[in-house]
C-alpha positions in Angstrom: -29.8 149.2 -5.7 -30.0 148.9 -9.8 -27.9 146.9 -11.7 -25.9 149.3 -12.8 -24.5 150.1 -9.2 -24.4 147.1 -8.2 -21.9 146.4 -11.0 -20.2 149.9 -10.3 -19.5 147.7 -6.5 -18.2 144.7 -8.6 -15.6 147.0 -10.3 -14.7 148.7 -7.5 -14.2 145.5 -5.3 -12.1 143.6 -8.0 -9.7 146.6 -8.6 -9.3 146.9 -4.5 -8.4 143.2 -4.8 -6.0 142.8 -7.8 -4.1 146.3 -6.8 -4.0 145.9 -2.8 -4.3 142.3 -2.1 -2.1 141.0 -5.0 0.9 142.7 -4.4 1.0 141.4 -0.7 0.6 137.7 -1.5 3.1 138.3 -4.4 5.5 139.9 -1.3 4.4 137.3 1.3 5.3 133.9 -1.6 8.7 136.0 -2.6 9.7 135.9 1.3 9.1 132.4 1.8 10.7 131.5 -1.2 13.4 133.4 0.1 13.5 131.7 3.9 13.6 128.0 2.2 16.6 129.0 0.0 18.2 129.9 2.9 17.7 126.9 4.9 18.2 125.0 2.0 21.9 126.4 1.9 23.1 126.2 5.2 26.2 124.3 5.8 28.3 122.8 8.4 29.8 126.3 10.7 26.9 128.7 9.7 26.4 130.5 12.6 22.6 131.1 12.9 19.8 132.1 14.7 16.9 130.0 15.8 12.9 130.9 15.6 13.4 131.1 19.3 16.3 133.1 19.5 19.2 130.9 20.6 22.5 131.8 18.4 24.1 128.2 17.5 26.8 127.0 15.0 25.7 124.4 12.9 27.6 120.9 13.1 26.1 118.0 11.2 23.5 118.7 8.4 20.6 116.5 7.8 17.3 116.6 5.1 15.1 117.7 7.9 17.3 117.7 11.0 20.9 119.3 12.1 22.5 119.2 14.7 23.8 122.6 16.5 26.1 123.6 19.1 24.3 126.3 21.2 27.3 126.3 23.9 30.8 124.9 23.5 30.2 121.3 24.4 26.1 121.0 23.6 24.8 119.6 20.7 20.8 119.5 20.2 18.6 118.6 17.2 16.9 121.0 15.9 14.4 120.8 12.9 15.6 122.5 9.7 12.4 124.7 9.4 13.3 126.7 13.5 16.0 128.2 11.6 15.2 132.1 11.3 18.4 133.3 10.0 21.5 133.0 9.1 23.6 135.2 11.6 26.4 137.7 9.7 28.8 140.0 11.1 27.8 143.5 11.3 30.9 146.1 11.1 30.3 149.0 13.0 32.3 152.1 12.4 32.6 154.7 15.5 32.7 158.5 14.4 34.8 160.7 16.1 33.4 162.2 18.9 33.4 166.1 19.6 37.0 166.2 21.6 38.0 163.6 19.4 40.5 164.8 16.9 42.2 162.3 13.8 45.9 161.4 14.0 
């Protein structure tokens, strides 16, 4: 190969980087920027959702730890990283069905 293509490969390769691979680490550092914000403003009654699933309210906040309520009565420790979400009410409006007239 001359050294002309082989610099034509050079150019191709750093365009593929900066305009494919760029955006996705820009997307990927924006989302956990995103995720710590969160967990940094949870506070005591949030209802959330846990890396493993569980649904708890939180009850004591800590730096690292808080303590949750995952049924009425149970309180566990859980680390303030296993928090995927925090869990919001979703309002869900029915439409009228075919035989279903408005008052």
């Amino acid at each position: 190969m001359s050294s002309g293509g082989f610099l034509v490969v050079l150019i191709v390769l750093g365009a593929l980087w900066f305009f494919l691979l760029m955006p996705i680490r820009r997307q990927q550092r924006n989302r956990a920027e995103s995720h710590t914000a969160m967990q940094d403003s949870l506070e005591v009654g949030d209802e959330i959702i846990t890396a493993g699933g569980l649904h708890a309210t939180v009850r004591e906040l800590g730096d690292e730890q808080l303590k949750v309520e995952i049924a009425p009565g149970v309180v566990a420790t859980l680390d303030r990283r296993a928090v995927a979400a925090v869990a919001t009410e979703v309002e869900v409006e029915s439409d009228p069905g075919p035989g279903d007239e408005p008052s």
